[in-house]
Steps between C-alpha positions, in 0.01 A plus 500: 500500500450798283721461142674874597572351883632166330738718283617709786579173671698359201674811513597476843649171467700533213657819729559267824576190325396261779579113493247284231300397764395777671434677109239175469365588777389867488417471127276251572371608823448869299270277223324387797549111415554241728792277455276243397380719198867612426607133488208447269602727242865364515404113511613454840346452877436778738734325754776504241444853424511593902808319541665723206356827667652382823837436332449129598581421186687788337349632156878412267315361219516755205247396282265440839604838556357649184200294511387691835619790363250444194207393706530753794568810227842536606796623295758236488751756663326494834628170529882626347418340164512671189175605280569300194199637357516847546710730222826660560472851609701748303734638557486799722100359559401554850473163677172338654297237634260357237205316671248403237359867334686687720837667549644591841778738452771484754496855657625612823138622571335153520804364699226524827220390327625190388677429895164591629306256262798214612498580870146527474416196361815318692353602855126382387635168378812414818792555322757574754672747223176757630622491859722720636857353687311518872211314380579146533752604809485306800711732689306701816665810359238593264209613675157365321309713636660812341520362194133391471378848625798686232347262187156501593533884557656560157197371341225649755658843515685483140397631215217354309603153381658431140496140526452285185153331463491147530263174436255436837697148485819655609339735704370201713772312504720745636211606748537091614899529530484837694215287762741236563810722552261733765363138657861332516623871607712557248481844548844664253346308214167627527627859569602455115248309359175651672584853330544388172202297500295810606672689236450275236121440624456857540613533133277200376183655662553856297577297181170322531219525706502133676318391805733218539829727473333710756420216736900422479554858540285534788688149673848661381387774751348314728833284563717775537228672729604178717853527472501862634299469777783298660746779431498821721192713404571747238182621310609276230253166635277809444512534109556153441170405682312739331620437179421161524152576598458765173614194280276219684194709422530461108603163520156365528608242772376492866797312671698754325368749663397378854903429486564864430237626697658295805845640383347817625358417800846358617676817401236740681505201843862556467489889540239507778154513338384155607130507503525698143710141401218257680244732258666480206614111517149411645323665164749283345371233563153571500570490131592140442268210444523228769139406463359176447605142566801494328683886402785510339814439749668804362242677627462382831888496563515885423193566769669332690761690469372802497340433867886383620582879401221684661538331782862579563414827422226522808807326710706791389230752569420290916161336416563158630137398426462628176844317399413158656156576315717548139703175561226334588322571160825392334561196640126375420546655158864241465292244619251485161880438335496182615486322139739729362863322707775705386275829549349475855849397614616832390222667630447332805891567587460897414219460781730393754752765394254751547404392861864514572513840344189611678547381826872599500378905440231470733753444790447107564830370407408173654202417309704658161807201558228266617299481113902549375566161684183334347640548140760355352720618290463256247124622445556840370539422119726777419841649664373862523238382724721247694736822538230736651322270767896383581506935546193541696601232710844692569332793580217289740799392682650803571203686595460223805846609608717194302708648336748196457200345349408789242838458381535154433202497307563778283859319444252183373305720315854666315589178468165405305472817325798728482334742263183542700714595852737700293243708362198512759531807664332344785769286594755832497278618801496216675894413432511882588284463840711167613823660448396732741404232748661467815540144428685557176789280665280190485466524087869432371526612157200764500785788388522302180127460461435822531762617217361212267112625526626858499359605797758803567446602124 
C-alpha cells in the first residue's frame, strides 16, 4: 500500500483502538504481506502469526507487542503501550501520532478519514468490527435483499468513491472472501464487504494504472452484477454490469471480460431483449481459444458457459430448437473437461441446471423435474447452485399444478440455503403465487414462510 494510505490507516487505528489482533492484521494486510512474511520478519511461523490475528492466542506479551509494532511501522500506542522513544511534548504542544517522518495531528477534521481508512481496511480483510449489527444476524427480520440493493446502491449511485488505495494482494484476497460468502449465500456479509472492495479497487485503479487491479475491479462488478439480478429489478444490475464491462476492457484479460460481457447479456435476457443476449454472449465466446488437442480448461469451461446462457436466453425468448441446439454445444464443450475432475463436475452440473431452467420456462414442467431428478444434490459443488436448481425445481412443481410439492422443496432448499430463499426474489413470487392457491390448506406453516422470505414486503 501507498506510504500516505499506510499512515491514514495507522491513524485510524490509534482512533478505534481495536483488539491486538485485529491491529496485526490490517497493518499487515495494508503492507500487503502474507502472514508467512510477517512471521518472517518477527522470527516466528505464519500459523503462529494467524492464530494471534484470530485472537487464538491473544497478543499479552509486551515486548512481543513492541516488536510488531517495530516491524509493521506501528506506534507502540496502537497496541496501548507507551512510545518510550518518542520525546515529551510540551507543554501546551498539540498532541499527535508520530509514524516514522511523519506527524498526524489529532484534529476533529481527520476523525472520518482515519474511520474510513479502519473500516476500510477492516471490511477488505473480515473483521467483524466492519460489519454492521444485522450483518451476521440470523434472524428473518432483516431483509437481504434490501440491504444488498441499499449498499450496492450507495456505491453505484453515490458519489465518486474516496476509498483508500490498496496492494493487488488484498484486493484479491478480499475479491476470494466476497466469492465464497456469494457461493455459500452469505448474502448480509457480502452486502458489506462487496462495496468496500469496489471502493477500495476503484481507488487503487485511479492511484495507478494496473491491469490486474482492473481485472479485480471488473470481477468486484461482475459479482455484485450477480447478486442483483436475484433481487427485484431496479436499474441498478444495470450500472453494475456495465461498469464491470468498462473495467474488463483495460484489464487485458479475456475471461475477464467474456465474464462481464455475459454479465450483460443476463441483465438485457432478464429485461426482455433475448436474442440481443444470445448475440452478445455468442460473440463472447467466439473470442476464446478452445482450439487444438488440448485448450486450456478455463477456457473451455467459460464457452461452455457462455452457450448454457444463450441458450436459456432462446428458452426465454420460445425457440425450442435453437435452445436444445445451445445445450447441445455445451454439453459437448463439458465433455473435452474430462481430465480436468473437479471442473467438468461443476460444469457438467450447471448443464443440468440449465435444462431444468430451460425446460421449466418453456412450459414442460415434466421434462424440467425429470433432469432435476437426474442430479443430485451432492454434485453441485457450491450451495448457491444447490439453492437455485432446489428453486427451479419449486417453481417446476408448481407450474404442473403441485403445489404441496413446490413447497416442500423450497422448505429443503431454506433449509440448505437460508440466505439464497431469503433474498431471491423469485421465491417471493412463487411463496406469493402459492399463498394464493386454493390449496393453501394443504401447506401448514406457509404464513410463516412467507413472512421469513419477505414475500408481503
Amino acid at each position: 500500500m501507498a506510504p500516505v494510505a499506510h499512515r491514514e490507516v495507522v491513524a485510524a487505528l490509534l482512533h478505534t483502538h481495536p483488539d491486538p489482533g485485529t491491529v496485526v492484521r490490517v497493518a499487515r494486510t495494508a503492507l500487503g504481506w502474507s502472514q508467512a512474511e510477517l512471521g518472517r520478519r518477527c522470527g516466528f511461523s505464519g500459523s503462529q502469526v494467524s492464530r494471534w490475528e484470530t485472537n487464538r492466542l491473544p497478543l499479552r506479551d509486551m515486548p512481543l507487542l513492541r516488536t510488531l509494532a517495530e516491524v509493521l511501522g506501528l506506534p507502540p500506542a496502537v497496541f496501548g503501550l507507551g512510545d518510550t522513544t518518542a520525546p515529551a511534548c510540551a507543554p501546551g504542544a498539540a498532541a499527535g501520532h508520530r509514524v516514522g517522518r511523519v506527524t498526524l495531528p489529532r484534529t476533529e477534521e481527520d476523525d472520518p478519514v482515519r474511520r474510513r481508512a479502519f473500516f476500510q481496511l477492516a471490511a477488505l480483510t473480515g473483521s467483524t468490527l466492519a460489519l454492521p449489527t444485522t450483518a451476521n444476524a440470523v434472524t428473518s427480520e432483516v431483509d437481504p435483499a434490501e440491504v444488498l440493493a441499499r449498499h450496492l446502491g450507495d456505491v453505484l449511485l453515490g458519489p465518486a468513491a474516496t476509498g483508500v488505495p490498496a496492494p493487488v494482494g488484498l484486493l484479491t484476497e478480499a475479491l476470494t472472501v466476497a466469492r465464497q460468502e456469494f457461493t455459500t449465500c452469505r448474502y448480509l456479509p457480502l452486502a458489506t464487504r462487496l462495496p468496500a472492495l469496489i471502493t477500495t479497487a476503484e481507488a487503487t485503479a485511479a492511484d495507478h494504472d494496473d491491469p490486474s487491479v482492473r481485472r479485480v475491479l471488473a470481477q468486484s462488478y461482475n459479482l455484485a452484477t450477480r447478486a442483483l439480478i436475484k433481487l427485484e429489478a431496479s436499474g441498478l444490475e444495470w450500472l453494475s454490469a456495465d461498469r464491470a464491462l468498462l473495467a474488463a476492457r483495460a484489464a487485458e484479460h479475456p475471461l475477464t471480460l467474456a465474464e462481464a460481457q455475459r454479465m450483460v447479456a443476463s441483465v438485457a435476457r432478464r429485461a426482455g431483449h433475448h436474442d440481443h443476449a444470445q448475440r452478445l454472449t455468442l460473440a463472447a465466446a467466439d473470442h476464446l481459444d478452445i482450439s487444438g488437442a488440448r485448450p486450456a480448461p478455463e477456457h473451455l469451461a467459460m464457452y461452455a458457459t457462455l452457450h448454457l446462457s444463450a441458450a436459456y436466453a432462446a428458452a426465454r425468448a420460445g425457440d425450442r430448437e435453437r435452445a436444445s441446439d445451445l445445450l447441445g454445444e455445451a454439453t459437448t464443450t463439458t465433455d473435452r473437461l474430462v481430465d480436468d475432475p473437479e471442473r467438468h463436475r461443476a460444469v457438467a452440473a450447471n448443464v443440468v441446471s440449465h435444462q431444468v431452467s430451460a425446460a421449466y420456462v418453456l412450459g414442460d414442467a415434466g421434462a424440467a423435474l425429470a433432469h432435476a431428478n437426474r442430479l443430485p444434490l451432492a454434485a453441485i459443488p457450491t450451495t448457491e447452485r444447490r439453492a437455485r436448481l432446489l428453486v427451479d425445481t419449486a417453481q417446476a412443481w408448481a407450474r404442473w399444478d403441485k403445489p404441496g410439492q413446490a413447497y416442500r422443496t423450497l422448505l429443503a432448499a431454506e433449509h440448505a440455503a437460508p440466505g439464497e430463499v431469503r433474498t431471491r426474489n423469485a421465491v417471493r413470487l412463487l411463496v406469493t403465487d402459492l399463498m394464493n392457491s386454493p390449496k393453501q390448506a394443504t401447506m401448514p406453516g406457509l404464513p410463516a414462510l412467507a413472512h421469513r422470505v419477505h414475500a408481503f414486503a
